[in-house]
N, C-alpha and C positions, 0 to 999 in steps of 0.2 A: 639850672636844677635847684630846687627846692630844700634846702639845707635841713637835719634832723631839728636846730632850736627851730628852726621859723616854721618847722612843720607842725612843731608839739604847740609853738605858739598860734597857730590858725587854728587846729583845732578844739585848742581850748576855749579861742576866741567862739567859735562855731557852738562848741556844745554851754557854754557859757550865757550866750545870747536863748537859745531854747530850754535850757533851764531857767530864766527869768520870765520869756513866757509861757511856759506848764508847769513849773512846780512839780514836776512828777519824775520819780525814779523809774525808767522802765526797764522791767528784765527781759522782755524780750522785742526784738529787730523783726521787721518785715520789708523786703524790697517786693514788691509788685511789678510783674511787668508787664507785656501787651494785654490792654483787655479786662486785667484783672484786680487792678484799681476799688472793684466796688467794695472788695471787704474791707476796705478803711471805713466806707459807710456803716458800718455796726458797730463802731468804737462809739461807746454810750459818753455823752458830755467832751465830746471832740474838741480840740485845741485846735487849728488846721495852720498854719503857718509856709506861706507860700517859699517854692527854695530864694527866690529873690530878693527874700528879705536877710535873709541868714548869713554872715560875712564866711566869703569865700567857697559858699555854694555854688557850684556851675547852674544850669539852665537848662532841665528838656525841652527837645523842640519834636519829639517826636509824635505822632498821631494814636491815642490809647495814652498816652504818659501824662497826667495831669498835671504833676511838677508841682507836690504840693507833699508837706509833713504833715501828718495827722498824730496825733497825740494824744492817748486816754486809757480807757480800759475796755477792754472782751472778758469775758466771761473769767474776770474776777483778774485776772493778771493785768498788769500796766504794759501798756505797749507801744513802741514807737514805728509808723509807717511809711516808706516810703511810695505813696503812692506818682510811679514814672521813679525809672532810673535812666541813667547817662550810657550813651555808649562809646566808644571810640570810632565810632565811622561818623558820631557828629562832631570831631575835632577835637576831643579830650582824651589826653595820655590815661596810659591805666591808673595813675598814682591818683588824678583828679576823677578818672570812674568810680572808684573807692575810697576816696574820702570821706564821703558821709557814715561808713562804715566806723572809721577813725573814731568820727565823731559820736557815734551808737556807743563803742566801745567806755569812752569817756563821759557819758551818761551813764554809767549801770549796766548795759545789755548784756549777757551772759549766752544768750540764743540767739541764732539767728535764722530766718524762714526766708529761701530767696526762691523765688518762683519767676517763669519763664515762658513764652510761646517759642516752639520749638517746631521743626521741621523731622518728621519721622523717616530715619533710615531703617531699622527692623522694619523688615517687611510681613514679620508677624504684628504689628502693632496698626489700633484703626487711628482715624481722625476724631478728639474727642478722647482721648485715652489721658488720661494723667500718670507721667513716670515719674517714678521716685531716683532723684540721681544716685548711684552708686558711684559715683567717679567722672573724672572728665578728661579729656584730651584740650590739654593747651596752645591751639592751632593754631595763636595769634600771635605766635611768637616776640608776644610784648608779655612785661613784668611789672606790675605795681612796685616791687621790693628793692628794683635796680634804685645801686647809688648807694650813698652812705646809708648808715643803719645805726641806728638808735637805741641800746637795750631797753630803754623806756619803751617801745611800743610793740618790740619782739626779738628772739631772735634772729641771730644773720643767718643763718640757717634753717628753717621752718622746716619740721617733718609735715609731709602731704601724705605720709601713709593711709592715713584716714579722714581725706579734707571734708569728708561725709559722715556724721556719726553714724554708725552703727547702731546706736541705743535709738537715737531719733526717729532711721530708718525702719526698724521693727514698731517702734509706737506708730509709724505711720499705718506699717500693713496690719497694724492690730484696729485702729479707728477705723480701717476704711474694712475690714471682716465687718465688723460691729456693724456698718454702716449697710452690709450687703455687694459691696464690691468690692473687685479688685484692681489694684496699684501694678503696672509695668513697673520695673527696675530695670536701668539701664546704665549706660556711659553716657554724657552730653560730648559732642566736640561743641568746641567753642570759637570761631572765626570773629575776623574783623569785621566785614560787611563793607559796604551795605547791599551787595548785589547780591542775592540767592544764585548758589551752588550748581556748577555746573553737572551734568549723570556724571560724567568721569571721575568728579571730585566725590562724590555720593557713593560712588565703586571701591573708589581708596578708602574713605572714611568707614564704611562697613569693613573693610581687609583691616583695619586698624583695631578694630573692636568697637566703632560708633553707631550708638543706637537714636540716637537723637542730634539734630545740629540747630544751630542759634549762633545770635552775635551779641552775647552779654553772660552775664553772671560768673563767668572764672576771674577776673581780677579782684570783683568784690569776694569772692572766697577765700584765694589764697590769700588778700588783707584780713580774714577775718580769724583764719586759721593762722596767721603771725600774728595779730593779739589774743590770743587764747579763746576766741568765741566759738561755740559748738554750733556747727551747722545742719539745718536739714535744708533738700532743695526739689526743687519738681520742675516736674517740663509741662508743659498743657500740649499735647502734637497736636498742633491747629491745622497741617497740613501735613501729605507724604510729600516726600523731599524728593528734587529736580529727580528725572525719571525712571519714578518707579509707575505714577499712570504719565497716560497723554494727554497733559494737562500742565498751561501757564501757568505759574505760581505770582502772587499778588499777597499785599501786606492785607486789603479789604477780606480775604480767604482767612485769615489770621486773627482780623476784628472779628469775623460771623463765627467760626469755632470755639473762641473766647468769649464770646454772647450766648453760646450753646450751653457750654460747660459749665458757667456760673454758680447754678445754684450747687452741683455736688462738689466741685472746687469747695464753695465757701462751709458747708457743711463739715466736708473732709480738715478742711485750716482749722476751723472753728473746734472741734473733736479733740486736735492735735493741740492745742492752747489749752483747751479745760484739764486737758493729762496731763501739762507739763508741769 
């Protein structure tokens, strides 16, 4: 296990190393995930910095996930991207899902934008719908925060009351009025993976209050929410989740709904950055 000095000391080392190649304070975080990668490409005069360079970066290996830091500015604010995050079904404990998080925080980052392809349990909800998280179910029964703790990076106790800003959430359904459409809100569960959800498990997780299911984005929250960073988060429902139609489910179903949705995705993020 990863002691609290040796963890402050990685990633200082981590944020230390992309501070010497950007030069730049960014206040706000972006993690991108399936699909969703291209808003890095509008960060005007891009730094890009592959994670393979960056000491003690892990490595996506996943299909959508570029596995690259993008560095610059959107529409007037500085911002850092991770285009591809890590999950834990490709053999990284939650503490190393969420590290790069760490490492946001120790640059500057004050916000953070974490976005998702998810699988849709509301069966009021289509394919193509972007939710705004309200909250999530911890279904992975893993913990970034196990193990010693550190008051330097939070503390031993983190309120989850609100691991979803509230202020964030309304800016969100306020850009996307402006915009002409409307934002679901929901619950995400959040699973290991990497298998897709059996109907039975789809059963319970609606009995639970789950509107949405995926296998990422709660470790990097509740990291983000034990260094004081404000979160807002989205689901992209690239698919309705194991049987609600008569239909295999496939991660390609997931690339094609994430190629669909792009451009009001990037319109909606973009909105959300010029208010912040």
């Amino acid at each position: 296990m990863t002691t609290p000095s040796s963890l402050i000391a990685q990633i200082q080392e981590a944020a230390d190393f992309i501070s010497r190649e950007t030069k730049i304070t960014p206040q706000i975080g972006l993690i991108l995930g399936s699909g969703l990668g291209v808003l890095a490409d509008l960060i005007q005069q891009p730094i890009v910095i592959d994670y393979a360079r960056i000491p003690h970066f892990p490595v996506s290996t996943v299909e959508g996930h570029a596995g690259e830091l993008v560095v610059g500015e959107i529409e007037g604010k500085q911002v850092i991207i991770m285009k591809g995050r890590f999950h834990a079904y490709e053999g990284y404990g939650p503490e190393t899902v969420s590290f790069p998080v760490r490492v946001m925080k120790a640059l500057g980052v004050q916000t953070l934008i974490v976005t998702n392809a998810a699988g849709g349990i509301n069966e009021s909800y289509q394919v193509g719908d972007l939710m705004v998280i309200a909250d999530h179910l911890n279904l992975t029964f893993k913990n970034p925060l196990i193990g010693p703790n550190d008051p330097a990076l939070g503390v031993r106790f983190p309120d989850m009351s609100e691991a979803y800003s509230k202020r964030l959430r309304k800016l969100a359904h306020d850009v996307a009025a402006s915009q002409d459409f409307k934002l679901q809100e929901g619950v995400y569960v959040g699973l290991l993976g990497p298998n897709y959800e059996t109907p039975a498990e789809i059963r319970m997780f609606r009995t639970l209050g789950g509107d949405a299911v995926g296998m990422s984005t709660v470790p990097e929250v509740i990291v983000a929410r034990h260094a004081g960073i404000e979160v807002l988060g989205f689901s992209c429902i690239s698919n309705m989740a194991s049987g609600i139609l008569d239909q295999p489910l496939s991660h390609a179903e997931v690339m094609e709904t994430t190629e669909r949705v792009k451009p009001k995705f990037l319109k909606l993020v973009l909105g959300i950055i010029s208010a912040l």
